[in-house]
N, C-alpha and C positions, 0 to 999 in steps of 0.2 A: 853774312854767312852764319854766324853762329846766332844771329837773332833769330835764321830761318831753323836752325836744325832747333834752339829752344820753343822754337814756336809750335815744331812738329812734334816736339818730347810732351810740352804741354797738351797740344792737341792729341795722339797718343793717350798720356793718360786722364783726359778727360774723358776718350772714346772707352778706356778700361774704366774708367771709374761707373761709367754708364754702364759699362756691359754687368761689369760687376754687381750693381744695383738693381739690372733688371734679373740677374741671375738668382740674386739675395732677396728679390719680392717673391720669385720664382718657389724659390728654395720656401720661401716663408708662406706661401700661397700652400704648396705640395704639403709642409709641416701642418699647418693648419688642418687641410685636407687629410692629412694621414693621422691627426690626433682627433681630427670627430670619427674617422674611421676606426680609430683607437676605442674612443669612447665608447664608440657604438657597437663596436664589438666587444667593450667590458659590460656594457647594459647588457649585451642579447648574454653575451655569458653568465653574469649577475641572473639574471629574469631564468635563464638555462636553471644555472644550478639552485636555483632557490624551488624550480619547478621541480628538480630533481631532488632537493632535500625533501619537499611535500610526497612526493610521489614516494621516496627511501623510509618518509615517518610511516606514509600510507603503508607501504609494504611490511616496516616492525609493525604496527599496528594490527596489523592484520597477521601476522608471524603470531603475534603473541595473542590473537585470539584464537586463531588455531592451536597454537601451543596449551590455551587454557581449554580445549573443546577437547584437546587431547587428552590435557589431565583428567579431564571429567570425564572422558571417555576410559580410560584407565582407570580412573575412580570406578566405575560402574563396573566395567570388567572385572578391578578385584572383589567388589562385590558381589558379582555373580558367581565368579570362582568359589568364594566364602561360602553362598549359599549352597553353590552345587557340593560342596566337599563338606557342609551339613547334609544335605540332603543325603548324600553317600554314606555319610555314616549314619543317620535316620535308618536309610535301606539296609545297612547291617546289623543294626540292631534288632530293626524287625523281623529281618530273616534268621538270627540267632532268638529271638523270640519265637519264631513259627516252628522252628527247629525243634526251641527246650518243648514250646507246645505241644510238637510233633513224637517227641518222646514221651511227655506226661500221656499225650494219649495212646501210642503204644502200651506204657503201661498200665492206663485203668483196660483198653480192651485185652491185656491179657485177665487180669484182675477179674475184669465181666466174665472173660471165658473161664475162667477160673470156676469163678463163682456159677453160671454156668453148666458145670460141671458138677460140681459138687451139688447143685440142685439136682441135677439127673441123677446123680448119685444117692442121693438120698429118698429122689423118687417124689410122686404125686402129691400134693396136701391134702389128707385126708384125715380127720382127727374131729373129737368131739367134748362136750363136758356140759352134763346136766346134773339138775336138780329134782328131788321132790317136792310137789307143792300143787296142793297141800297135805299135810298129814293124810297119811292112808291107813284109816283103821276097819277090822275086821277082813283083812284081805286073805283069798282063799288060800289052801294049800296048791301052790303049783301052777301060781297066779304069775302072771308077768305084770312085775312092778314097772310103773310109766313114771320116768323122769320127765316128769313133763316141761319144768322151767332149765328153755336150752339158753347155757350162753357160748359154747360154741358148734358150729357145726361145718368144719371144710370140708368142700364135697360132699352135703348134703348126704350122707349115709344112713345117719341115723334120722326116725322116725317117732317123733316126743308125742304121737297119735297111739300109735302100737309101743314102743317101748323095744322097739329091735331097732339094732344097727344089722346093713345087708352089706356087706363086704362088697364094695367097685373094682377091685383091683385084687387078684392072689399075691399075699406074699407075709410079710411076717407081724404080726400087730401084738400093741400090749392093752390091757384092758387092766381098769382099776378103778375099786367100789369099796364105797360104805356107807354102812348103815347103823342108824342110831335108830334102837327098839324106844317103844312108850316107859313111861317110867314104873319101876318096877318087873318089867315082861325081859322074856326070851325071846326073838323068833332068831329060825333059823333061815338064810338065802344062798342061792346059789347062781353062779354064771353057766348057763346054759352056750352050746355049739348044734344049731342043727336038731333040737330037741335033748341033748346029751350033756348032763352035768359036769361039767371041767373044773370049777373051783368053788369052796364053801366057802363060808362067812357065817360067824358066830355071832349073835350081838345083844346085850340086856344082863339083866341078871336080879341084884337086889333092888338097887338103886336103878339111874339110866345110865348105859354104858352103849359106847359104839364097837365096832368087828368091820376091820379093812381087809382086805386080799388083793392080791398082783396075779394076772398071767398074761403068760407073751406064749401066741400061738399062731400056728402058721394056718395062714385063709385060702380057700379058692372063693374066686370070684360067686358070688350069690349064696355064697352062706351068711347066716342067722347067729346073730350071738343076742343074748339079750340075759338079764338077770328077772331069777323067778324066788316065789317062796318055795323054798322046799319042805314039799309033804306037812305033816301034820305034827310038826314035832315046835315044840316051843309053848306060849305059852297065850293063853286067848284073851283080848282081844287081839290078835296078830297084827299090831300096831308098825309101823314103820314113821320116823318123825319127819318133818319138812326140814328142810334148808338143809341140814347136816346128815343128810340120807345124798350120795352122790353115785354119778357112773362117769365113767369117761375112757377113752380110750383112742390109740391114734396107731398110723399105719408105721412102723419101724424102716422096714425095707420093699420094697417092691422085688416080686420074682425077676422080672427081668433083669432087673439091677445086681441082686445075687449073683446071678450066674456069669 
């Protein structure tokens, strides 16, 4: 009896020792099985994140090329700002240059009108200033002396042909003459109007001496002034000398301007 129940205890656990062993290849089959599945899923995770490190460098990489496209974009930017906020101030400079410009020329075209003005005011240029030449001797009594070497003549008045100036214009003029006689002589001259003696002049004497005069006389248009010998008084030959024998004479005011 008890060889039977040890025999079934042995038998027992030898059937447990079996089970147990095939439970423990079991278990060690599954372990196995579960630690390549371990493995394999530390490689796919490995090979994962290492893809995903590439791809995170990729993406800095690329972060900080845009980051640097940025700065240069920014660089440019401020330097366009720079230039425009030159340029702006450029633009107000020149327009406070066209401005002071715009004032400087205000004020020459007042200045022109001015001046201008005061040319109206003063009226036409009309004026003249001649010479003798050359020496004029035995000239008659009541002769019109020709200055004949003109050096000026505005507005063409006078006439170094004939020896008359013919008034362009009415209004107020001065005339003025001299004359140097031969040496030793007298003659006497005078400034005719119109045929009509207005002012003498004395000139000569022992030696050679000159005789100036001034007159300011008011013109109408197409009168005659011109300087003659007067009459028969002085002393013969009725010499008049060159170069320092002169006439001249210019227009003061114009009528219209008078009034």
């Amino acid at each position: 009896m008890t060889y039977y129940i040890y025999s079934f205890l042995v038998l027992c656990l030898s059937l447990g020792m079996i089970f147990y062993t095939q439970k423990l290849e079991t278990l060690q089959l599954e372990y196995r099985s579960l630690s390549a599945h371990v493995h394999a899923i530390q490689t796919e995770t490995a090979t994962t994140l290492l893809s995903l490190k590439k791809e995170i460098d990729a993406f800095r990489a690329a972060l900080n090329d845009e980051q640097k496209k940025k700065d240069s974009l920014n660089g440019v930017i401020d330097k366009l700002r720079a230039e425009l906020i030159e340029e702006r101030n450029k633009r107000k400079h020149f327009e406070e240059t066209i401005a002071s410009q715009q004032t400087e020329l205000e004020i020459v075209k007042v200045a022109i009108t001015s001046q201008e003005q005061g040319l109206k005011a003063i009226g036409p240029r009309i004026a003249f200033f001649a010479r003798v030449s050359p020496t004029i001797v035995g000239i008659a009594p009541w002769a019109t002396i020709i200055f004949s070497n003109v050096e000026t003549n505005e507005g063409v008045a006078y006439n170094n042909a004939t020896g008359e100036f013919v008034a362009p214009k009415a209004g107020l003029y001065v005339f003025f003459s001299t004359i140097l006689a031969g040496w030793g002589l007298i003659i006497e001259t005078g400034l005719q109007v119109n045929g009509n003696s207005i002012m003498l002049i004395y000139s000569g004497g022992s030696a050679q001496a000159s005789g100036s005069n001034m007159a300011v006389l008011p013109l109408k248009v197409g009168d005659v002034v011109k300087m003659v010998k007067t009459g028969p008084w002085g002393t013969t030959p009725f010499t008049i000398h060159h170069y320092w024998s002169t006439f001249s004479g210019f227009l003061l005011k114009a009528d219209d301007i008078c009034k």
